[in-house]
PyMOL Python script that loads the backbone (N, CA, C, O; Angstrom):
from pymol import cmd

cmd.read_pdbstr("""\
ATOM      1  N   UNK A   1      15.140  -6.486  10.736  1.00  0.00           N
ATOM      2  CA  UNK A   1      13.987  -6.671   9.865  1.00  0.00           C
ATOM      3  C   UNK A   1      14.323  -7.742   8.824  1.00  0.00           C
ATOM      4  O   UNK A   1      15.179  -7.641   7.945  1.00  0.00           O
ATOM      5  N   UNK A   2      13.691  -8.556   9.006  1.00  0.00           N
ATOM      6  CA  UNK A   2      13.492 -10.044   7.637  1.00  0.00           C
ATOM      7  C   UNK A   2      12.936  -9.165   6.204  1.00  0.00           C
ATOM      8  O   UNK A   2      12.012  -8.353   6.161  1.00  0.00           O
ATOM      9  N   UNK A   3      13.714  -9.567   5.220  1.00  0.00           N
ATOM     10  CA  UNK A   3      13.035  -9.052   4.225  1.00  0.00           C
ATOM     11  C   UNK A   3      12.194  -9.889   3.374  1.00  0.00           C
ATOM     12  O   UNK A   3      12.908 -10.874   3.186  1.00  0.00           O
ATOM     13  N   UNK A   4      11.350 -10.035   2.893  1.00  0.00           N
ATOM     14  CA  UNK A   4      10.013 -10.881   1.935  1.00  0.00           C
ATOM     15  C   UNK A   4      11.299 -11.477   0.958  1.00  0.00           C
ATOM     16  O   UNK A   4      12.179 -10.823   0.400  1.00  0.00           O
ATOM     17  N   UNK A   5      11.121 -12.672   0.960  1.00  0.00           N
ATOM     18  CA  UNK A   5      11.295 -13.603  -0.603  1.00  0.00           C
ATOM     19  C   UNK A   5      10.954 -12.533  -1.947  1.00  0.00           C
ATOM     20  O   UNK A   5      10.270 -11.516  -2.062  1.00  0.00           O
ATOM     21  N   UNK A   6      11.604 -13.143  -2.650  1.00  0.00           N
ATOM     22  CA  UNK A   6      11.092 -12.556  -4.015  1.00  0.00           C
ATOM     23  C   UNK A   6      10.102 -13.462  -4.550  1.00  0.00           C
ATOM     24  O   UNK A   6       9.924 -13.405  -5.766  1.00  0.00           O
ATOM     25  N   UNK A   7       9.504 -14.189  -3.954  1.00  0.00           N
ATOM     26  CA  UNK A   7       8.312 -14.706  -4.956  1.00  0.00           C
ATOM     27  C   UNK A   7       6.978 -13.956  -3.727  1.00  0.00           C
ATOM     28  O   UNK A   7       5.781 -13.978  -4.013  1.00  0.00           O
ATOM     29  N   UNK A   8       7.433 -13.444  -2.610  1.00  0.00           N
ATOM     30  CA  UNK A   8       6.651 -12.779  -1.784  1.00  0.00           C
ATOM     31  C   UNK A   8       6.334 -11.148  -2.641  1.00  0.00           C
ATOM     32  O   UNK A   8       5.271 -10.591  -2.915  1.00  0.00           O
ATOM     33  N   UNK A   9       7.517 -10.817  -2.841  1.00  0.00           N
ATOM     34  CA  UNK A   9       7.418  -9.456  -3.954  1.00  0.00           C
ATOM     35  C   UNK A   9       6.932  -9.329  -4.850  1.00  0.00           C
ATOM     36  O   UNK A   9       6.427  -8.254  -5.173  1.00  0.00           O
ATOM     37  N   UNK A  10       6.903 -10.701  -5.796  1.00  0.00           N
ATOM     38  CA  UNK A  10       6.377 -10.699  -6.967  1.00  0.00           C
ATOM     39  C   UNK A  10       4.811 -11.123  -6.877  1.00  0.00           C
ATOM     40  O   UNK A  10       4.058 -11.024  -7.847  1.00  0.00           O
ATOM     41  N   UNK A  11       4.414 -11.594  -5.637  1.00  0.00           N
ATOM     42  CA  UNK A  11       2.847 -11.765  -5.514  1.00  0.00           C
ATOM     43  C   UNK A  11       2.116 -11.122  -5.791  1.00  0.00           C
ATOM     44  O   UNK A  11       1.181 -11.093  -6.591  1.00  0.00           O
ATOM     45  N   UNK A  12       2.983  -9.913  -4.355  1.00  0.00           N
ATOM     46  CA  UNK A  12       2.109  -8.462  -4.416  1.00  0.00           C
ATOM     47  C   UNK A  12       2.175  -7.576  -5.315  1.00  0.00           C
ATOM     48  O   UNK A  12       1.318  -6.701  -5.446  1.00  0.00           O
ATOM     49  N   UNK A  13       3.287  -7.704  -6.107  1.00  0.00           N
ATOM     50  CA  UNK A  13       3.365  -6.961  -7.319  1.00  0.00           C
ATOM     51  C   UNK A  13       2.159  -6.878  -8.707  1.00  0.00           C
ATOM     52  O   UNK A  13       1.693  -6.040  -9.478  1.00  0.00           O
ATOM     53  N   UNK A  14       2.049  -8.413  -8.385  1.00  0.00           N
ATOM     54  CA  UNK A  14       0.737  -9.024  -9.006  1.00  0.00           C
ATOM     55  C   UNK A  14      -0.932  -8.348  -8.758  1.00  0.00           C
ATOM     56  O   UNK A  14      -1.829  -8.011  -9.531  1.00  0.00           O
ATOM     57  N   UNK A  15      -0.764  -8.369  -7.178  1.00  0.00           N
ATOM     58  CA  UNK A  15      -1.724  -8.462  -6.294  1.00  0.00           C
ATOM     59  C   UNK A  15      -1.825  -7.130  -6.695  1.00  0.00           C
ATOM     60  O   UNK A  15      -2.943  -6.954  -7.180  1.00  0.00           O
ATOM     61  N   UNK A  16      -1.275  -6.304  -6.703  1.00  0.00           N
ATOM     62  CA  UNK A  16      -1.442  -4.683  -6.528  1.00  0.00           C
ATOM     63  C   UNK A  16      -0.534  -3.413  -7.840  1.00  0.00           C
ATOM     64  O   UNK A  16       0.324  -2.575  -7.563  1.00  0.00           O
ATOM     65  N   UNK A  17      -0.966  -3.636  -8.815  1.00  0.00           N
ATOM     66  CA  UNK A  17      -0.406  -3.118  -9.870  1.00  0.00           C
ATOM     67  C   UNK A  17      -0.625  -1.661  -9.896  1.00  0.00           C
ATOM     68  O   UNK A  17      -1.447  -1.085  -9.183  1.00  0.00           O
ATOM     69  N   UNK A  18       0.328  -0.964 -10.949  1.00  0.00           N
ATOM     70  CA  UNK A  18       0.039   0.660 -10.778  1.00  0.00           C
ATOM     71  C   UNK A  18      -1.844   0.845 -10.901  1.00  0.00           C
ATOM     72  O   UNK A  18      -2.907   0.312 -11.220  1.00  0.00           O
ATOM     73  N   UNK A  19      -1.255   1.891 -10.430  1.00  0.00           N
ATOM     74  CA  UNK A  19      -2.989   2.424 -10.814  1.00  0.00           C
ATOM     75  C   UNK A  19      -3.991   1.484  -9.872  1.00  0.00           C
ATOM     76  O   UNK A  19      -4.878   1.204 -10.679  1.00  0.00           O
ATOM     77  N   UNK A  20      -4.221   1.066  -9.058  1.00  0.00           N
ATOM     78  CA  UNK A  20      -5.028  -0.221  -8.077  1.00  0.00           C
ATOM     79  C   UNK A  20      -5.477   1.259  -7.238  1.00  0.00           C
ATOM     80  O   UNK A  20      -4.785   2.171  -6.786  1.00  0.00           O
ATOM     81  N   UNK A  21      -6.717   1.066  -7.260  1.00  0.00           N
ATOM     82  CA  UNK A  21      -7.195   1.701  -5.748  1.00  0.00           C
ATOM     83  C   UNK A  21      -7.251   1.634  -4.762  1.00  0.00           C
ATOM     84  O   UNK A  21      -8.424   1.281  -4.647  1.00  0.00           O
ATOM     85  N   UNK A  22      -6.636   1.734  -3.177  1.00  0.00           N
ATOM     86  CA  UNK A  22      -6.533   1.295  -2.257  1.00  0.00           C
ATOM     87  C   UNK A  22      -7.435   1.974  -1.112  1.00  0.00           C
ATOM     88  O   UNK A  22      -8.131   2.847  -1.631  1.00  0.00           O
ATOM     89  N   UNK A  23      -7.617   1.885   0.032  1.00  0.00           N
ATOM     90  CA  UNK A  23      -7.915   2.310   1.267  1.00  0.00           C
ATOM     91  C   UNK A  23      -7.752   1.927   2.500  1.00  0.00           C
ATOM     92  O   UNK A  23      -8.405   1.001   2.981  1.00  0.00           O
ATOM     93  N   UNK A  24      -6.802   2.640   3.198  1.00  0.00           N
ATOM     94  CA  UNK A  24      -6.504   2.458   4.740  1.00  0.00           C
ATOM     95  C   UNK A  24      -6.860   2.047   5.590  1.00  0.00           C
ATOM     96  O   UNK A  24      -7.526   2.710   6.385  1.00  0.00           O
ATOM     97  N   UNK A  25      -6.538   0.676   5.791  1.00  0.00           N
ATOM     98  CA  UNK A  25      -7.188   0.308   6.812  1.00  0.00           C
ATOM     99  C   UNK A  25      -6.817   0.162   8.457  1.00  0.00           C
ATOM    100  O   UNK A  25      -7.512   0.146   9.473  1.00  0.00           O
ATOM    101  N   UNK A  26      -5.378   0.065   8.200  1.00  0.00           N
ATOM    102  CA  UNK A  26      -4.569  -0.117   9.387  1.00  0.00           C
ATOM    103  C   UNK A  26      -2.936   0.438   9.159  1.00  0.00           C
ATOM    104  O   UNK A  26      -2.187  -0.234   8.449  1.00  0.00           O
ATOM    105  N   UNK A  27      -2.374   1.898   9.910  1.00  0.00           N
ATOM    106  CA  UNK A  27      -1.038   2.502   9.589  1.00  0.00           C
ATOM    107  C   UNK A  27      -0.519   2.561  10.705  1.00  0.00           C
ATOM    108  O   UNK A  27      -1.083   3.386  11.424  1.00  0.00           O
ATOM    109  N   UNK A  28       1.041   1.594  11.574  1.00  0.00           N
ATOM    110  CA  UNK A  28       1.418   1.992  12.497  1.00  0.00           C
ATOM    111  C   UNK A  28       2.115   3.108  12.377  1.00  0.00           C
ATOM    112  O   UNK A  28       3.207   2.678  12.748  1.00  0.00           O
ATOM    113  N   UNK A  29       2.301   4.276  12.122  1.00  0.00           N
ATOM    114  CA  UNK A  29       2.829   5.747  11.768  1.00  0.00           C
ATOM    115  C   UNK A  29       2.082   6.707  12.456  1.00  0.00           C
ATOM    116  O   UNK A  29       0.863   6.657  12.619  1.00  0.00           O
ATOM    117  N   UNK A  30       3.020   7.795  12.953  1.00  0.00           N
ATOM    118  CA  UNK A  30       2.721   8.974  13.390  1.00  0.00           C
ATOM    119  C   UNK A  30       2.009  10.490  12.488  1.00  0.00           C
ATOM    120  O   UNK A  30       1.380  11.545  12.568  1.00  0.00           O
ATOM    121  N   UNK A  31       2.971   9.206  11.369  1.00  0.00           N
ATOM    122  CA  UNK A  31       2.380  10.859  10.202  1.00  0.00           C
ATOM    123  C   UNK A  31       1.201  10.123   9.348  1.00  0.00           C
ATOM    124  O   UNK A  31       0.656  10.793   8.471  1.00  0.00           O
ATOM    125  N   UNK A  32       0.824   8.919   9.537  1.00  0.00           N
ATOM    126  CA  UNK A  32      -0.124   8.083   8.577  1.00  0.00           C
ATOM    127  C   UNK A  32      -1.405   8.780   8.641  1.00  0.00           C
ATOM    128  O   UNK A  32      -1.848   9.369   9.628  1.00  0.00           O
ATOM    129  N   UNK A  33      -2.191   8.609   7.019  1.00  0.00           N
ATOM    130  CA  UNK A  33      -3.222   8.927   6.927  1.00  0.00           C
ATOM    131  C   UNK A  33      -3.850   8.983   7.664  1.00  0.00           C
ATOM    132  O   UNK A  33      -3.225   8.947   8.724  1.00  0.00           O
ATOM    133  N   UNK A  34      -5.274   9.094   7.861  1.00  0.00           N
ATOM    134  CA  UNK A  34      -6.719   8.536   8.719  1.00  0.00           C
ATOM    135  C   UNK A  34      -6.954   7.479   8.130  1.00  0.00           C
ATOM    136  O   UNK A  34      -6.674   7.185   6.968  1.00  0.00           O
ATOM    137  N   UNK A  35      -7.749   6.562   9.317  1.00  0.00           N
ATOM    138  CA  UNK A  35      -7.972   5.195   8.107  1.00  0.00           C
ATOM    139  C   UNK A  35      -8.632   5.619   7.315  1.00  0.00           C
ATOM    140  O   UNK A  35      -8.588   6.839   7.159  1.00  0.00           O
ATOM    141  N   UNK A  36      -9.399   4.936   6.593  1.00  0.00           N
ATOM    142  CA  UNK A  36     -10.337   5.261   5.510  1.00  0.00           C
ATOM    143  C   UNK A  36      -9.864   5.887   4.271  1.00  0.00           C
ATOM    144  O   UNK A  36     -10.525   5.693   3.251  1.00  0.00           O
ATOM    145  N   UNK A  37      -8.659   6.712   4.216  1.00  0.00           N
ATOM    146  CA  UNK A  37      -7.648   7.505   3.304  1.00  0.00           C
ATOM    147  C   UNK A  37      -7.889   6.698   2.208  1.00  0.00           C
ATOM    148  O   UNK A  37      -7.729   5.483   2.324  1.00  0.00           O
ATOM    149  N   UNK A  38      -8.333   7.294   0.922  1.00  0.00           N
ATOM    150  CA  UNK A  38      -8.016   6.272  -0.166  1.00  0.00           C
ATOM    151  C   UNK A  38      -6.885   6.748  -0.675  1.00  0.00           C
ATOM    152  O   UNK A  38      -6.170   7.595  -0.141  1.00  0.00           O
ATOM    153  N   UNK A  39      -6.634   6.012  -2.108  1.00  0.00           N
ATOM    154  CA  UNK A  39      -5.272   6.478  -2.668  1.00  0.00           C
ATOM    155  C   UNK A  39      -5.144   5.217  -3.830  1.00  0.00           C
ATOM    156  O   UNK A  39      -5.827   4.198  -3.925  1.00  0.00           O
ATOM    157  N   UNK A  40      -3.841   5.757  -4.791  1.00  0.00           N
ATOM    158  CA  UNK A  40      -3.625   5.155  -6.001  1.00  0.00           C
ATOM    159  C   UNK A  40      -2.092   4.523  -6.119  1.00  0.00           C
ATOM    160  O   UNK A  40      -1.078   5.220  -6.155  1.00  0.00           O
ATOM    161  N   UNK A  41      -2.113   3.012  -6.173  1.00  0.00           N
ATOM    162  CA  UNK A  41      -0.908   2.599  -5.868  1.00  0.00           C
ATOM    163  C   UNK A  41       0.130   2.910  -7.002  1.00  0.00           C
ATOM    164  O   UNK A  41      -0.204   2.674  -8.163  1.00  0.00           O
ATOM    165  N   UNK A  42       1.431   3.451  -6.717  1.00  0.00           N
ATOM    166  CA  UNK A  42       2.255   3.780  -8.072  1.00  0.00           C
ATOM    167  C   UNK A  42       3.442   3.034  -8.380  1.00  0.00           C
ATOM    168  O   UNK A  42       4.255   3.432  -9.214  1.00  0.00           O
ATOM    169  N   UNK A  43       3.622   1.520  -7.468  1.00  0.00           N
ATOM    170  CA  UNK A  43       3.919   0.609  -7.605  1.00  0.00           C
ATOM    171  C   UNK A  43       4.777  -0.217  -6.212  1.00  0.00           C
ATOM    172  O   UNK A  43       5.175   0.429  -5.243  1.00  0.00           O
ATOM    173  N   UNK A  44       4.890  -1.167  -6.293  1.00  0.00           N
ATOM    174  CA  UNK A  44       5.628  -2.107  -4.877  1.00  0.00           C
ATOM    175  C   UNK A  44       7.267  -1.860  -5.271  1.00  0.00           C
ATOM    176  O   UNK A  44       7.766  -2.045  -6.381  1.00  0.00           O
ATOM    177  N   UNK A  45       7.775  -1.513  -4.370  1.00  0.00           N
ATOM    178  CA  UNK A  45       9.423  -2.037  -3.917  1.00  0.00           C
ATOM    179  C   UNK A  45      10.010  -3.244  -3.692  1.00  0.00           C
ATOM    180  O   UNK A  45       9.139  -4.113  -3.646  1.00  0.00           O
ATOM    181  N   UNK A  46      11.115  -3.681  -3.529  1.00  0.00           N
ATOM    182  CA  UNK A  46      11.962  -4.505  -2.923  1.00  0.00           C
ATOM    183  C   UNK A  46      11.731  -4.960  -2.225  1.00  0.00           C
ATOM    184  O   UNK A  46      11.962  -6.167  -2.294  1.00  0.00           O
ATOM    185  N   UNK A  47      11.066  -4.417  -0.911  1.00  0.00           N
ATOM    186  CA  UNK A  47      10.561  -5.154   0.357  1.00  0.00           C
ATOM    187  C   UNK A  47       9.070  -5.448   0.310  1.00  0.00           C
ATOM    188  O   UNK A  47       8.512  -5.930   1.296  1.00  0.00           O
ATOM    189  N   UNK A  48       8.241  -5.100  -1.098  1.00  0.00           N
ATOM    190  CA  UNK A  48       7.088  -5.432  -0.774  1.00  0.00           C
ATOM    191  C   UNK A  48       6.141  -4.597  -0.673  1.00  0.00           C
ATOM    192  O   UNK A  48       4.994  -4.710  -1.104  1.00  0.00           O
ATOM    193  N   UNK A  49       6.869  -3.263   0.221  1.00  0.00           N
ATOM    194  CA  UNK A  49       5.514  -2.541   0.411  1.00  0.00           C
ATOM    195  C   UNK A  49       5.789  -1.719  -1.213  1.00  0.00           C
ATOM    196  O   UNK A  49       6.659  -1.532  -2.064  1.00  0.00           O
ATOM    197  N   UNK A  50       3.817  -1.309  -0.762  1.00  0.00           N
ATOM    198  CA  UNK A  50       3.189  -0.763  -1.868  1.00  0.00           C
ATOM    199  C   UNK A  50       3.239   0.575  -1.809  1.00  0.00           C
ATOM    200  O   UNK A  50       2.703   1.182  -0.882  1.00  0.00           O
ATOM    201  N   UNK A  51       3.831   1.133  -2.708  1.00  0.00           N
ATOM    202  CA  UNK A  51       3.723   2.853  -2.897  1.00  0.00           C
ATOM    203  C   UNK A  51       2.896   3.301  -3.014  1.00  0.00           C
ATOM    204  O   UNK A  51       2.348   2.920  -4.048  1.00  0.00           O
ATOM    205  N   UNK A  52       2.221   4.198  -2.359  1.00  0.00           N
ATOM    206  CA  UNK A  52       0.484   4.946  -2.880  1.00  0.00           C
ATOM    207  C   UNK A  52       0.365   6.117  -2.746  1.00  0.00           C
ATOM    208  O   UNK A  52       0.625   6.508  -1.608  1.00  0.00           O
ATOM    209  N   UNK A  53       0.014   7.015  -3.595  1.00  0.00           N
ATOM    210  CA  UNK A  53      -0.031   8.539  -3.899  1.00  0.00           C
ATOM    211  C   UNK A  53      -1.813   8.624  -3.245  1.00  0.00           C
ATOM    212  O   UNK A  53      -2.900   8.631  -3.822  1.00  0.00           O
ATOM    213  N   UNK A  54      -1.461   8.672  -1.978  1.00  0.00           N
ATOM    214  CA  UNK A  54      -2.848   9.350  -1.145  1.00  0.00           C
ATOM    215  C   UNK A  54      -3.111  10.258  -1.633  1.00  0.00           C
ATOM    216  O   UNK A  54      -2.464  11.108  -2.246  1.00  0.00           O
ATOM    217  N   UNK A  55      -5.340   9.987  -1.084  1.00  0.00           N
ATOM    218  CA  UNK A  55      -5.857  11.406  -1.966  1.00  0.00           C
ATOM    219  C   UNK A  55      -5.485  12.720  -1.699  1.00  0.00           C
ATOM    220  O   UNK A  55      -5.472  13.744  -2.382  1.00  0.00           O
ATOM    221  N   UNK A  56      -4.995  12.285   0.192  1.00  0.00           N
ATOM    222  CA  UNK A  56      -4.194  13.561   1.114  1.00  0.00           C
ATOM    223  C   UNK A  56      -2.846  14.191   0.722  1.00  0.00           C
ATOM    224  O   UNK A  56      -2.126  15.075   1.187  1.00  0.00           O
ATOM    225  N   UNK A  57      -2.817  13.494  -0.161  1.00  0.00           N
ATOM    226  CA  UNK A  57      -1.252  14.195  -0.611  1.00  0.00           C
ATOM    227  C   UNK A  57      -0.275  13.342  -0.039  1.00  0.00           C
ATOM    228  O   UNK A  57       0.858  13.713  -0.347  1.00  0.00           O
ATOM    229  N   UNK A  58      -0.304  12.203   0.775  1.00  0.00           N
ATOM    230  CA  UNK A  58       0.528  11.762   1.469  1.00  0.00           C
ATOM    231  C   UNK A  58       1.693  10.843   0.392  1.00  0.00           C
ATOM    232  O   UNK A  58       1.737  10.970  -0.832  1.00  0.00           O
ATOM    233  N   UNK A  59       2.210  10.303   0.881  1.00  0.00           N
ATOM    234  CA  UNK A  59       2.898   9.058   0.322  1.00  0.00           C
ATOM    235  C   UNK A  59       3.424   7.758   0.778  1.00  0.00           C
ATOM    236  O   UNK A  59       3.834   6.715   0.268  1.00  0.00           O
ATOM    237  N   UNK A  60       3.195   8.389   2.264  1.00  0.00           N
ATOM    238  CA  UNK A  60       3.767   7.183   3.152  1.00  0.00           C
ATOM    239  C   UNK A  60       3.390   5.541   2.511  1.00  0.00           C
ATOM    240  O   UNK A  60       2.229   5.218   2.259  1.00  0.00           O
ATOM    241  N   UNK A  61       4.484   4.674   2.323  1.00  0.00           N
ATOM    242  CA  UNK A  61       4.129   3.174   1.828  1.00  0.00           C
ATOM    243  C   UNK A  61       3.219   2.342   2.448  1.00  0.00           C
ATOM    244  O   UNK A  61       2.901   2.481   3.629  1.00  0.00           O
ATOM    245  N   UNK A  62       2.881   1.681   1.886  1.00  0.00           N
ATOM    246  CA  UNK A  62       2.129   0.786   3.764  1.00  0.00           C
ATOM    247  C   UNK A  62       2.972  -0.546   3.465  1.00  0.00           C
ATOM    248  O   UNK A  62       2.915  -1.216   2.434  1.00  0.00           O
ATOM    249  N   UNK A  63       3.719  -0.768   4.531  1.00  0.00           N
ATOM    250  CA  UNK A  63       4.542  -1.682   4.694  1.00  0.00           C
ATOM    251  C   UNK A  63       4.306  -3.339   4.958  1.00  0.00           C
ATOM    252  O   UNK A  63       3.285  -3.694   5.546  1.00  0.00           O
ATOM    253  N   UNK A  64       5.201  -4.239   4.540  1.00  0.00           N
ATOM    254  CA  UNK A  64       4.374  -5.561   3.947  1.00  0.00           C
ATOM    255  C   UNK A  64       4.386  -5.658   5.407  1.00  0.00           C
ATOM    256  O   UNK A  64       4.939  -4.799   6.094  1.00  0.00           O
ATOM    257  N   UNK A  65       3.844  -6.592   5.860  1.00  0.00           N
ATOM    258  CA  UNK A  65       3.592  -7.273   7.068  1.00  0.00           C
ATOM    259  C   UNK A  65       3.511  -6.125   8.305  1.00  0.00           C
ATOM    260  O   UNK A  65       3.633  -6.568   9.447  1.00  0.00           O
ATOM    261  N   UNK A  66       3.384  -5.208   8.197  1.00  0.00           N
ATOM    262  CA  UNK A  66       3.074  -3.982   9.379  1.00  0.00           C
ATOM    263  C   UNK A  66       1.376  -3.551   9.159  1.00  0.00           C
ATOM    264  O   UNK A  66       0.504  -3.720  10.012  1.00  0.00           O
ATOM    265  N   UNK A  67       1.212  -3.065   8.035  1.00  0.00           N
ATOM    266  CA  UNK A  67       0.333  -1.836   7.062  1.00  0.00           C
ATOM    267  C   UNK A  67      -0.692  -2.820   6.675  1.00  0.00           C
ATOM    268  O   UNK A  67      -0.478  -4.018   6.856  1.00  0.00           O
ATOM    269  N   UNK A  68      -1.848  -2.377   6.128  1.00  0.00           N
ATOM    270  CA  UNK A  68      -2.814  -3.150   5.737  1.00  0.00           C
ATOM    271  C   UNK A  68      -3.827  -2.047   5.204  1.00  0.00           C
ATOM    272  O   UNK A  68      -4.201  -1.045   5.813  1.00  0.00           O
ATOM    273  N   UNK A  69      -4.240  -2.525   3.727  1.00  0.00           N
ATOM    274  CA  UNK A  69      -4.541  -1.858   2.523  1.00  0.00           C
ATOM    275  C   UNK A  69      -5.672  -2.705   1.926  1.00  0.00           C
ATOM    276  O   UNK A  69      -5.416  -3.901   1.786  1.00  0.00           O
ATOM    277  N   UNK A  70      -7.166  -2.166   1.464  1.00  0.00           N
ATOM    278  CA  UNK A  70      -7.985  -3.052   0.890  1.00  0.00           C
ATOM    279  C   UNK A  70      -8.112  -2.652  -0.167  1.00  0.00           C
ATOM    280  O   UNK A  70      -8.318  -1.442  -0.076  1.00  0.00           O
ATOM    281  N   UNK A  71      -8.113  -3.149  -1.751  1.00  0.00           N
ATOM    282  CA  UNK A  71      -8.607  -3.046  -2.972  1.00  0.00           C
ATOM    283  C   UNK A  71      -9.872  -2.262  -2.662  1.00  0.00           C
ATOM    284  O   UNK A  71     -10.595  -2.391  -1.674  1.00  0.00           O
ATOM    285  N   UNK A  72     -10.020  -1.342  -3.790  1.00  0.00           N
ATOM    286  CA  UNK A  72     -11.579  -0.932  -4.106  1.00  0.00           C
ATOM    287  C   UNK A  72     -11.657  -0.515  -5.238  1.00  0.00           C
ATOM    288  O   UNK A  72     -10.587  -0.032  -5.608  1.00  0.00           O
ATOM    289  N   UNK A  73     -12.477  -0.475  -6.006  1.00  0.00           N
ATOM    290  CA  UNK A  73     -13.247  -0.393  -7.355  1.00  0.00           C
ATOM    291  C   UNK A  73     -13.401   1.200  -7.608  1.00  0.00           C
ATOM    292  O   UNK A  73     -14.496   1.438  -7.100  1.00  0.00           O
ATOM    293  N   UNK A  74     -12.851   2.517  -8.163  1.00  0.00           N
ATOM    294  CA  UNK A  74     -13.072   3.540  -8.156  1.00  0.00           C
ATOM    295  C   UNK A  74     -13.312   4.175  -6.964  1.00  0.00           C
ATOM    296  O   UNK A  74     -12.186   4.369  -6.506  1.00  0.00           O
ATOM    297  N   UNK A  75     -14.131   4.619  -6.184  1.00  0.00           N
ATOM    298  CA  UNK A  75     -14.271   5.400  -5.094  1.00  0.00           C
ATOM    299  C   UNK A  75     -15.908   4.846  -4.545  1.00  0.00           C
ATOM    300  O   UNK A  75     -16.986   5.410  -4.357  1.00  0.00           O
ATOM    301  N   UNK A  76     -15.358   3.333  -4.412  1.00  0.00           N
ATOM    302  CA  UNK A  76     -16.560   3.182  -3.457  1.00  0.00           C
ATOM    303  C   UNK A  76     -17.042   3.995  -2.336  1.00  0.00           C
ATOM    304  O   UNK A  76     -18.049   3.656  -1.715  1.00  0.00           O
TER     305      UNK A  76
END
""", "prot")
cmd.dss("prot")
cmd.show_as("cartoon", "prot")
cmd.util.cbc("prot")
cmd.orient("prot")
């Protein structure tokens, strides 16, 4: 596994700050949400991916270049 640049880290760090609302759009995982899962990001790692305290209780990350996560405004 290639790991992201740090100006790749610091994008998304940008891109996706605590507290950001997210929703599932795409999880290659066995234990991953349903899409649609929303959730509250509680911040990015080292490699990028974004930590998110699903509404499911979950936690699974969604991983940079695997996972795919859309911004939303409260609970569109």
């Amino acid at each position: 596994m290639k790991f992201p640049s740090r100006e790749i880290v610091e994008r998304v760090r940008r891109e996706y700050p605590a507290g950001t609302r997210v929703e599932l759009v795409r999880m290659e995982d066995v234990q991953a949400p349903p899409i649609g899962t929303k959730g509250t990001v509680t911040g990015v790692d080292d490699t990028a991916s974004i930590m998110v305290a699903w509404d499911n209780g979950s936690r699974l990350h969604v991983i940079y270049g695997e996972d795919e996560v859309r911004k939303i405004k409260g609970d569109d």
